[in-house]
C-alpha positions as CSV (number, residue, x, y, z in Angstrom):
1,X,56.6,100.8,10.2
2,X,54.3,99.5,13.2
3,X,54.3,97.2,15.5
4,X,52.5,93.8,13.9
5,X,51.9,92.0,17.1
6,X,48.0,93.3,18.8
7,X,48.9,93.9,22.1
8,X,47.7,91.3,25.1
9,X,48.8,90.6,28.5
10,X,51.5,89.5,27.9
11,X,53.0,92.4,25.9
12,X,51.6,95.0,27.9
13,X,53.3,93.2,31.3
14,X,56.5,93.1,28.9
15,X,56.3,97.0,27.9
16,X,56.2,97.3,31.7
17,X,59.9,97.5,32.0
18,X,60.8,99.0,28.9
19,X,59.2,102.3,30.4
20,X,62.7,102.4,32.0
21,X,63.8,104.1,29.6
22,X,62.2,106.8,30.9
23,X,64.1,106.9,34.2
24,X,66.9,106.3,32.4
25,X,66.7,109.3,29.7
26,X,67.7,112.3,32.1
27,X,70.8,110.6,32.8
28,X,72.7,111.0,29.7
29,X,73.6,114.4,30.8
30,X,74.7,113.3,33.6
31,X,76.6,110.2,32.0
32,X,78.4,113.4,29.5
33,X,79.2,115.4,33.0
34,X,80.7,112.3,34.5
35,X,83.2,111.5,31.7
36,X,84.5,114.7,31.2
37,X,85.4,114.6,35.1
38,X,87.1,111.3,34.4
39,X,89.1,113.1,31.8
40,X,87.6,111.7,28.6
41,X,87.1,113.9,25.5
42,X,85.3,117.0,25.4
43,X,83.5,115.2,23.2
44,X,81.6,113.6,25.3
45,X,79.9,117.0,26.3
46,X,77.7,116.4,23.4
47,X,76.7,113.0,24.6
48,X,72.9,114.2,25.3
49,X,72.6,116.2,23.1
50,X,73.5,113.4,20.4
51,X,71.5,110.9,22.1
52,X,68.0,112.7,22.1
53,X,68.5,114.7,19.0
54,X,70.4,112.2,16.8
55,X,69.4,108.8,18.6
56,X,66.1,109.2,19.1
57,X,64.5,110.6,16.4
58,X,66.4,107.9,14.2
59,X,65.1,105.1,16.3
60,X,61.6,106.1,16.2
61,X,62.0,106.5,12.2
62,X,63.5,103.0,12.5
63,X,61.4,101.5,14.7
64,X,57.9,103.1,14.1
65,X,54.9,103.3,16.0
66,X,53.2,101.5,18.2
67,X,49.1,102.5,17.6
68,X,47.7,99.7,19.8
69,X,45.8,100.6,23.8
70,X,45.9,98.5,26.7
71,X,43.2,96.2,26.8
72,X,40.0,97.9,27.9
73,X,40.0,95.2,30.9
74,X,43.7,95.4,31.9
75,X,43.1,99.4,32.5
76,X,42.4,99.3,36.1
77,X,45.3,97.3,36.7
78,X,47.9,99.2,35.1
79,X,45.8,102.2,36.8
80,X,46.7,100.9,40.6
81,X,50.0,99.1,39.7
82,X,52.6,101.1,41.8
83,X,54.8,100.5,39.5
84,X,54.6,103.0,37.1
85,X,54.4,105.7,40.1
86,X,57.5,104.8,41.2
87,X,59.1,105.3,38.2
88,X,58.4,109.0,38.2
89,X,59.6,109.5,41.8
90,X,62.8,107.1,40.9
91,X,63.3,110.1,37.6
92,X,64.2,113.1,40.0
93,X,66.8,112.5,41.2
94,X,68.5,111.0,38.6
95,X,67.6,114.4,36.6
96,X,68.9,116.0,39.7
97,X,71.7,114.0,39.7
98,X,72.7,114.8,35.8
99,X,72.4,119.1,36.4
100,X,74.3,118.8,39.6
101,X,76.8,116.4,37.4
102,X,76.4,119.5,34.7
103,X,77.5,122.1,37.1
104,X,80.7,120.2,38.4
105,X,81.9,119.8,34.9
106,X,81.4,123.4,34.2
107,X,82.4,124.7,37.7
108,X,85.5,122.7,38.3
109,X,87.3,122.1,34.6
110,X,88.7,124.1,32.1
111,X,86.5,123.0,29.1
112,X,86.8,124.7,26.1
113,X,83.4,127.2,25.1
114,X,81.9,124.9,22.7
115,X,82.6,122.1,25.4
116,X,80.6,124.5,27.9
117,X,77.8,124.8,25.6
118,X,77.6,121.7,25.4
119,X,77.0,120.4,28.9
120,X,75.0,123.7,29.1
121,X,72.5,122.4,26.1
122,X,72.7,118.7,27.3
123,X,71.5,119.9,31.3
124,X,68.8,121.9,29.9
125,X,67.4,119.2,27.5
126,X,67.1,117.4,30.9
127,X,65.9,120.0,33.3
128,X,63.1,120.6,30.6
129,X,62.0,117.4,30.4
130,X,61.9,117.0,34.2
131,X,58.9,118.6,33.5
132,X,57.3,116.0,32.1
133,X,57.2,114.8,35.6
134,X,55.7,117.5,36.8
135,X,53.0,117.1,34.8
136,X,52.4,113.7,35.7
137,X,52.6,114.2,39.1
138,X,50.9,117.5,39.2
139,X,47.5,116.0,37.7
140,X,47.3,113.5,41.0
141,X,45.9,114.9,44.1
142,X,48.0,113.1,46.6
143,X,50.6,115.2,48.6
144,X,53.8,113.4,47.7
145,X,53.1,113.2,44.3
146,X,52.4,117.1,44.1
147,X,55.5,117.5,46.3
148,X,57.3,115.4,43.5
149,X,55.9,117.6,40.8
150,X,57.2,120.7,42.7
151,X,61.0,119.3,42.7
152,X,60.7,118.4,39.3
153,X,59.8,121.6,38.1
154,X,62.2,123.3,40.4
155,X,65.0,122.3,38.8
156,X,64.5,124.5,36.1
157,X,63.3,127.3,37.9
158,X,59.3,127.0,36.6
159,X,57.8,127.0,39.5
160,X,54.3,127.9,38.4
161,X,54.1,125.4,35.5
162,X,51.5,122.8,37.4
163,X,49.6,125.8,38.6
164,X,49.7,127.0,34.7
165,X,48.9,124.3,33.1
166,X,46.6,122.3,35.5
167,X,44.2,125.4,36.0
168,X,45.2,127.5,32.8
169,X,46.0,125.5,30.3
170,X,43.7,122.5,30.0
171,X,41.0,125.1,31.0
172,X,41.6,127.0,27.5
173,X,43.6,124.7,25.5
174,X,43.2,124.8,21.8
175,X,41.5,128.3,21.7
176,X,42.6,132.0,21.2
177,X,42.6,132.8,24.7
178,X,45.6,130.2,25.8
179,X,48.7,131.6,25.4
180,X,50.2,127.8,25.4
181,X,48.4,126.8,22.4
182,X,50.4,127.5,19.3
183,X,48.3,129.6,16.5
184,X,48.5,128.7,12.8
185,X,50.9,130.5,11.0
186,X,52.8,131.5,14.4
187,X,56.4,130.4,14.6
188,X,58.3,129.0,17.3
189,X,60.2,131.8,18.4
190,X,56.9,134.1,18.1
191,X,55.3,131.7,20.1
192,X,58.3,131.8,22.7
193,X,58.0,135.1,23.1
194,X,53.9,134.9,23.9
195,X,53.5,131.9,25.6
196,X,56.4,132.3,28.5
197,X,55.1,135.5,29.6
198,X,51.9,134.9,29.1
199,X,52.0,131.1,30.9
200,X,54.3,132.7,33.8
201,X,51.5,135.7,34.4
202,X,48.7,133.4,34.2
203,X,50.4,131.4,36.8
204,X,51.0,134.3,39.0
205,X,47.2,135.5,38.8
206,X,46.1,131.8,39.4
207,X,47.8,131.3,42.5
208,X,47.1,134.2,43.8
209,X,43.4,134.2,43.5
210,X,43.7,130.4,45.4
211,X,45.5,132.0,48.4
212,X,42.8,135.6,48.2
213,X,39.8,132.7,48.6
214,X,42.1,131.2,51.7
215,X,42.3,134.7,52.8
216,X,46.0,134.8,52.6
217,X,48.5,137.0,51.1
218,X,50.5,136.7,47.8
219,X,53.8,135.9,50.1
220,X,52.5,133.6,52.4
221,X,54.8,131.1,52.9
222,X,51.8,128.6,51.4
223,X,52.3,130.2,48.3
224,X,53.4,127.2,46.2
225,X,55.3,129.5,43.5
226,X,57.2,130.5,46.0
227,X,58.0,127.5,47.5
228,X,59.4,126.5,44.1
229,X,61.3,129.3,43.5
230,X,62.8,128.8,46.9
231,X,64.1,125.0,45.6
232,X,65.5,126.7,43.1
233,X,67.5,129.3,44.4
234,X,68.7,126.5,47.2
235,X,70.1,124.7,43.9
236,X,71.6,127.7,42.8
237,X,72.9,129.3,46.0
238,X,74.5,125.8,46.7
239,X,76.4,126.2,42.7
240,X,77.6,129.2,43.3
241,X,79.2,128.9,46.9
242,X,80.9,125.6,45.1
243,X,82.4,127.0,41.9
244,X,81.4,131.0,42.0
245,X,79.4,133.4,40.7
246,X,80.0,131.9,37.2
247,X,77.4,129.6,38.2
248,X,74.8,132.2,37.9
249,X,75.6,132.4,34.3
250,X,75.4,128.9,33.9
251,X,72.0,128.7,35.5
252,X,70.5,131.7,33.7
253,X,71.0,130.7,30.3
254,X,70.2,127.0,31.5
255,X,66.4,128.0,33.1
256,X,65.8,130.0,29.6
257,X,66.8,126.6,27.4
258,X,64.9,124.7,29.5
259,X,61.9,126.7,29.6
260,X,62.0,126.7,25.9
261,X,62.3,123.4,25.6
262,X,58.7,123.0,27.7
263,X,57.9,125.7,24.9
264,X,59.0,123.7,21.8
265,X,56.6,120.6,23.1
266,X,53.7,123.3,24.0
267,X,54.5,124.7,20.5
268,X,54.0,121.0,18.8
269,X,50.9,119.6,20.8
270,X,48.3,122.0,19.6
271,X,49.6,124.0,17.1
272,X,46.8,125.4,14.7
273,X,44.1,123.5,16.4
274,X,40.6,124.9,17.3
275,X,37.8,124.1,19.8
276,X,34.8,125.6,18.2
277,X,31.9,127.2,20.1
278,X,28.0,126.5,20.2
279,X,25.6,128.7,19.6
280,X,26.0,130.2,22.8
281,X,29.5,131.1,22.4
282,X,30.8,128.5,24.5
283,X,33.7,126.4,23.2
284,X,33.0,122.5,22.9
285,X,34.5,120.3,25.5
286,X,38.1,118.9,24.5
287,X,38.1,116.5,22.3
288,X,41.1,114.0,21.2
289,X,40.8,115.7,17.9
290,X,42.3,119.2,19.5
291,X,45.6,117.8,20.0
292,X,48.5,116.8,18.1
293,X,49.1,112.8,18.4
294,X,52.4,110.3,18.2
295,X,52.6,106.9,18.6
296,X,56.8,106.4,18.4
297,X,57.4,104.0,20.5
298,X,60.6,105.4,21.6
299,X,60.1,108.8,22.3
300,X,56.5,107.7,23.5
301,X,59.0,105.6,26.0
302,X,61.6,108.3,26.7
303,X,58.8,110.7,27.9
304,X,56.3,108.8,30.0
305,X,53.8,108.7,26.8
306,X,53.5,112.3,26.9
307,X,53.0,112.1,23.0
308,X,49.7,110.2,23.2
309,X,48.9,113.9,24.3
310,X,45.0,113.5,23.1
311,X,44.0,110.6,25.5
312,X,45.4,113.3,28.0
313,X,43.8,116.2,27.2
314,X,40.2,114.7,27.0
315,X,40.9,112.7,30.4
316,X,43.2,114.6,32.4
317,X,43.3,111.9,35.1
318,X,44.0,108.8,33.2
319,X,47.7,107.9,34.5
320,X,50.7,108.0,31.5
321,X,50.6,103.9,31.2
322,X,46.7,103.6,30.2
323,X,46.7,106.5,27.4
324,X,44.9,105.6,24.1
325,X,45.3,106.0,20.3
326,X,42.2,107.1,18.6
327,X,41.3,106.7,14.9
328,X,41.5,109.9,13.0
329,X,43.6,112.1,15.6
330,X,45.9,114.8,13.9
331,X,49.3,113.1,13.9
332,X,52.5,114.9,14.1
333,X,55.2,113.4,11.8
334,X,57.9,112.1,14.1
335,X,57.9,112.0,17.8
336,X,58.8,114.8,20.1
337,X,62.7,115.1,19.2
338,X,62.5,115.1,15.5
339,X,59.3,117.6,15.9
340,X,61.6,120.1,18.0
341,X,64.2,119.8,14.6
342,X,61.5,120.7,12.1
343,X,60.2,123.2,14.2
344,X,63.4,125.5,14.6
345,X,63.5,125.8,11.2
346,X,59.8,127.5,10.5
347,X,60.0,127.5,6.7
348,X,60.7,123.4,7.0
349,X,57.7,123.6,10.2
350,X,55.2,125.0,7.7
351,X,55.9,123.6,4.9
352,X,54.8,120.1,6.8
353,X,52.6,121.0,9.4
354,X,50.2,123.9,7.6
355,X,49.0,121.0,5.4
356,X,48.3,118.7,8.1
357,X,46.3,121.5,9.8
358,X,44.3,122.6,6.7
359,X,43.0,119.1,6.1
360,X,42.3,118.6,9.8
361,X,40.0,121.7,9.0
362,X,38.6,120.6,6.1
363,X,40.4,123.6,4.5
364,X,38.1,126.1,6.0
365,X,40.8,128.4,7.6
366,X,38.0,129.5,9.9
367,X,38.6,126.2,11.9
368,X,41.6,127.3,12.6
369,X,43.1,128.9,15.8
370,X,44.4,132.0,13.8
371,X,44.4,134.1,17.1
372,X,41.4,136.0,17.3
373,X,39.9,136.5,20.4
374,X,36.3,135.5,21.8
375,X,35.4,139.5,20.7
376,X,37.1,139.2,17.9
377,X,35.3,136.8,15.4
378,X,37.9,135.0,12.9
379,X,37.1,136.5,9.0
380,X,35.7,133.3,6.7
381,X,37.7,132.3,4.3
382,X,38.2,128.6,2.8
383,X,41.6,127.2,1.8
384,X,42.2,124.0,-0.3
385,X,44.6,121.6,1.9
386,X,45.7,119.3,-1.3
């Protein structure tokens, strides 16, 4: 189902506040933390957890899609509107709010384990998703906002995700060489285990050639991995002095979910897809076409349109609010939420999404990102995708 209305003014100045919804997602954990302090059920440790794996993905099966751009003359205007900026500042703290919320809970009651786990799983599906405001933030050049992104990202202890993925990722995106770009065939968890080494290294190497062309060291203070990984340990130093070194548990196992959950999204947004090369061996410019699409209008409004993640790839700079639909995008099935589901479950993954990728190449499997390197050419072979 789709929204039947074409959008106008007037509806694009009404979906204006219903990107509230975004500020408002990461505090569900924090709205679970709070009532168990008031002495509610454990039950309500689950609260998140229910909201954006149960809610969610039924709402956007409900509710549908919503295909239709901003008019081409409105674009500028949302562009400068300072609206939708402050709504990502207004998110931190309010996801700052819910983990700090989290680690009360866990520090200062007597929760059963499977009441622990989950406030533990409900903090880190919000701390990952902080993320998403890291990447908003991190793709503008202005110092607040890249301070912003550097909070954002600290909360989960990923410090070199903007460097990553601004200078990494949308570099090599949809090729071999990208160890954020899911390969066909490739699970989830054998994508986990490549892509968060792999993204943390390149990180690493990235910002340390920036400081080597400043002619500073690794561990100047400048160093802005560091200076993330200093928020962090600020956080964690701060849970620990409060409730003890149980706290470090807490925070170990909650950096890993979140990081994974930054891995489940990576895993989704490209997964099969290949940019092929010219005659020269230089891969094509991204297109639209090299990235997974959604148009659920909830979970497009739970995640600062995040799932239009074509528009994004092809035009880096265009702010969340202005991303497009294109005609004849490979489209994921269900927004984000539902997509993490089907996805930790490979045999159910493949079963849907190996199709989808054969017919976006045609069925020749050589279109394919199959994980062969630039010196290693990818063996012909053709596949029927009906």
């Amino acid at each position: 189902m789709s929204l039947s209305l074409r959008p106008s003014r007037v509806s694009i100045q009404g979906k204006k506040y219903l990107w509230l919804i975004s500020v408002a997602s990461p505090a569900m954990a924090g709205i679970g933390a709070l009532m168990l302090i008031a002495g509610a059920s454990p039950l309500w440790s689950w609260f998140a957890i229910a909201v954006y794996y149960g809610l969610v993905p039924a709402l956007d099966l409900l509710i549908g899609e919503d295909p239709y751009n901003p008019p081409d003359e409105m674009v500028e205007e949302l562009s400068l509107d300072p609206w939708y900026r402050s709504l990502l500042f207004a998110t931190i703290p309010i996801s700052l709010l819910s983990l700090c919320l989290s680690v009360v809970a866990v520090g200062s009651l007597d929760l059963p384990f499977w009441a622990v786990l989950g406030v533990l799983l409900g903090a880190a599906a919000t701390s990952g998703p902080a993320l998403v405001i890291g990447h908003e933030l991190g793709h503008k050049p202005g110092r607040l906002d890249q301070f912003g992104a550097k909070i954002a990202c600290a909360l989960s202890g990923y410090a070199h995700f903007c460097i990553e993925h601004n200078r990494g990722h949308h570099v090599q995106v949809a090729t071999p060489e990208d160890p954020a770009s899911a390969r066909f065939g490739e699970s989830l968890y054998a994508f986990a285990l490549r892509e968060i080494p792999g993204a943390m290294q390149r990180g690493w190497q990235l910002e340390a050639r920036r400081l080597e062309r400043k002619g500073l060291s690794f561990w100047h203070w400048r160093n802005d991995l560091l200076q993330g990984y200093a928020l962090h340990a600020v956080l964690v130093a701060g849970s620990v002095a409060a409730f003890g070194w149980p706290m470090l548990v807490f925070f170990v196992f909650h950096d890993a979910l979140s990081w994974f959950h930054l891995t489940m999204a990576n895993y989704v947004e490209h997964y099969g897809l290949l940019r092929r090369k010219d005659a020269s061996g230089r891969y094509e410019s991204c297109q639209p076409r090299h990235s997974w699409n959604t148009n659920h209008i909830v979970s497009n409004l739970m995640l600062f349109h995040l799932q239009r993640h074509s528009d994004h790839h092809a035009n880096p700079s265009r702010p969340y609010q202005a991303l497009r639909n294109f005609e004849e995008l490979p489209r994921l099935p269900s927004g984000y939420p539902g997509c993490f589901l089907l996805a930790l479950v490979p045999p159910l993954w493949f079963a849907v999404m190996d199709r989808k990728a054969l017919e976006w190449a045609g069925g020749d499997m050589t279109r394919l990102n199959r994980g062969f390197t630039a010196d290693q050419p990818q063996p012909a072979g053709t596949i029927g995708a009906g």
